[in-house]
N, C-alpha and C positions, 0 to 999 in steps of 0.2 A: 890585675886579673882580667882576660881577656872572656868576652861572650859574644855569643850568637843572638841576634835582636832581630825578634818578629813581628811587625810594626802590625796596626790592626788599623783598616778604612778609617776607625772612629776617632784614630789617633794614639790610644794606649797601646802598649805593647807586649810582647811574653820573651824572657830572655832562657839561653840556656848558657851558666855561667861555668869556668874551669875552677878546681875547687882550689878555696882560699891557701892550702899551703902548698909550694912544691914537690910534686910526686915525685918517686924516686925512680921513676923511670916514666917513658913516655906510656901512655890510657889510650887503648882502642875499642870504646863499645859498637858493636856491629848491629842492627835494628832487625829484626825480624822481615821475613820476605811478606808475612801477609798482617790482616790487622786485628786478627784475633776474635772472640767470640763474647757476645756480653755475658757480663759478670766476671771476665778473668783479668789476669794481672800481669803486668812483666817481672818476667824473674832473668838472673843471670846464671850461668853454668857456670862461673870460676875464671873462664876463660875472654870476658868480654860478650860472648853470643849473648845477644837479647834474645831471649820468648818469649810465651805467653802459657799462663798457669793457671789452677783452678784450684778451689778451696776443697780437694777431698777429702772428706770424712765429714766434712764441718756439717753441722743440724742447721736446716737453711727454715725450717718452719716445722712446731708441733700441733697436731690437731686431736684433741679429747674430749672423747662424746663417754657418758654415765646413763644409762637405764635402768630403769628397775621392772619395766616391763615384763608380764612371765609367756610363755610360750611351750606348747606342748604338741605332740604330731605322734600318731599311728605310720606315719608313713616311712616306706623304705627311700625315697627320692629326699632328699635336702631339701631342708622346710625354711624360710627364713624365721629367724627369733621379731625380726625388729630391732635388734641392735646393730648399728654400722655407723660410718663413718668415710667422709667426702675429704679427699685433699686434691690440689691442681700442683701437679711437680712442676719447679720454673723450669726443670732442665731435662730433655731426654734422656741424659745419663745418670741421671739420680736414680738414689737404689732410696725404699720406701720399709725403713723398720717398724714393721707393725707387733703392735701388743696386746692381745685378748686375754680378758680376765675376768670371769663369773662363774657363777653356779651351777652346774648342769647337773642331769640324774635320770636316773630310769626307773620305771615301772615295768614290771615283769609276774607274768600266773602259768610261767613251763617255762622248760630249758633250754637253752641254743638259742636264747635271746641275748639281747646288747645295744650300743646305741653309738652313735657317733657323733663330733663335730668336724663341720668345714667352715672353710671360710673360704668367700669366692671376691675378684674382685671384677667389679663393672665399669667397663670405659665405653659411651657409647651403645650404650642398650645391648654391649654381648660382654659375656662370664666369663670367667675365667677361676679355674680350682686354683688354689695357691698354695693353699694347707688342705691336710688331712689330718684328724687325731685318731692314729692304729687304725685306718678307713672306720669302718663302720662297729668296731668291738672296742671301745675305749669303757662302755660295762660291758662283760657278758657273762652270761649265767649257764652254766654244763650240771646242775644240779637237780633233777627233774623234783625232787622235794623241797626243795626252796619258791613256796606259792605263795602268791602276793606279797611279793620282797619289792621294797621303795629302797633305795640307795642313792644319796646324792652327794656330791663332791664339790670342793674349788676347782674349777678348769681352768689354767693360765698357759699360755704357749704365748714364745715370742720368735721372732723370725726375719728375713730379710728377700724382698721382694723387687723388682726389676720392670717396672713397669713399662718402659723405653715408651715414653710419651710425656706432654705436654696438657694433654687432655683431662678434664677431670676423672677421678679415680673414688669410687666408690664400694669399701670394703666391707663386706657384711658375715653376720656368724650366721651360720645356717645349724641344725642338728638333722638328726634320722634315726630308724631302728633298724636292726638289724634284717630282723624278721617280722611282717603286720601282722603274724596271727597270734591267737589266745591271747588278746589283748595289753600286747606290751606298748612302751609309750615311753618316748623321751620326752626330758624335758630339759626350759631355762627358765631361769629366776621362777623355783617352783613357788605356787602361789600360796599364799598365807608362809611361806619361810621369810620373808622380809630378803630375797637375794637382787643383787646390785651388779649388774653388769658395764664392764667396760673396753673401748676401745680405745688406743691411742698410735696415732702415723705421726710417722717422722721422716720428713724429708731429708735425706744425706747427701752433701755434693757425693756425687761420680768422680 
């Protein structure tokens, strides 16, 4: 069995050897023209070509933050909760599966009220909207007799994000109402309910 021997300064060496039984015809692997990108691998086509590959779909890291924290707002502008969550993607092609899951609810005293959730993400001190929940009417109330109606729900939305960076990523739930007059008011993890909010990112190879 013949090889290739790569002698090293220090004396040891690295061989590349021909495989132990004879092939049934002659082997030509061809090398890639460049040297590829960290974290990838050589693959071969079938044909001899060497490249270079990447682990897509694979969960390269998970990150799950829990709050119980409650948070409420008059406002029409996206308010944050306090609940979020920081991941640094290794790779600028990585896509970012994010998961939200808490309690939200509205407070409402008239009609053509409603409340929303967003979720933004921050890289670098600027936003970015990613999600919407039905924008700003995920409750709304068309019922002018339905006064001082509390309404609260499980919110869970899952989704897939693109963050084409490297940089840290910081994803937060924001809420809002639809309309600030006659006192309507969203809310998260409303207080004295015992509500538990979460977020969880997932880094996916590209």
């Amino acid at each position: 069995m013949s090889s290739i021997k790569f002698p090293h300064a220090s004396g040891n060496s690295m061989s590349i050897a021909a495989p132990a039984s004879n092939p049934a015809s002659d082997l030509t692997l061809t090398l890639p023209t460049t040297i590829g990108s960290n974290g990838q691998y050589m693959k071969v086509d079938g044909s001899g070509n060497l490249g270079w590959g990447s682990d897509a779909g694979k969960i390269l890291q998970v990150v799950s933050v829990a709050d119980t924290a409650a948070a409420v707002t008059g406002n029409t502008t996206p308010t944050d909760t306090g609940l979020d969550a920081s991941i640094t993607p290794t790779s600028s092609s990585s896509k970012i599966l994010v998961h939200v899951c808490g309690q939200t609810g509205h407070y409402r005293d008239y009609s053509g009220q409603g409340n929303g959730v967003t979720i933004v993400r921050t890289v670098s001190s600027s936003d970015t909207t990613v999600f919407e929940a039905n924008d700003d009417r995920l409750f709304y109330f068309d019922n002018g007799q339905m006064v001082g109606t509390n309404v609260r729900m499980m919110f869970s939305a899952m989704f897939e994000d693109s963050p084409d960076t490297t940089d840290p990523c910081t994803y937060k739930v924001q809420i809002h109402v639809y309309i600030s007059s006659n006192g309507g008011q969203a809310y998260w993890n409303h207080t004295g309910s015992n509500g538990k909010g979460f977020i969880t990112l997932m880094e996916v190879a590209g």
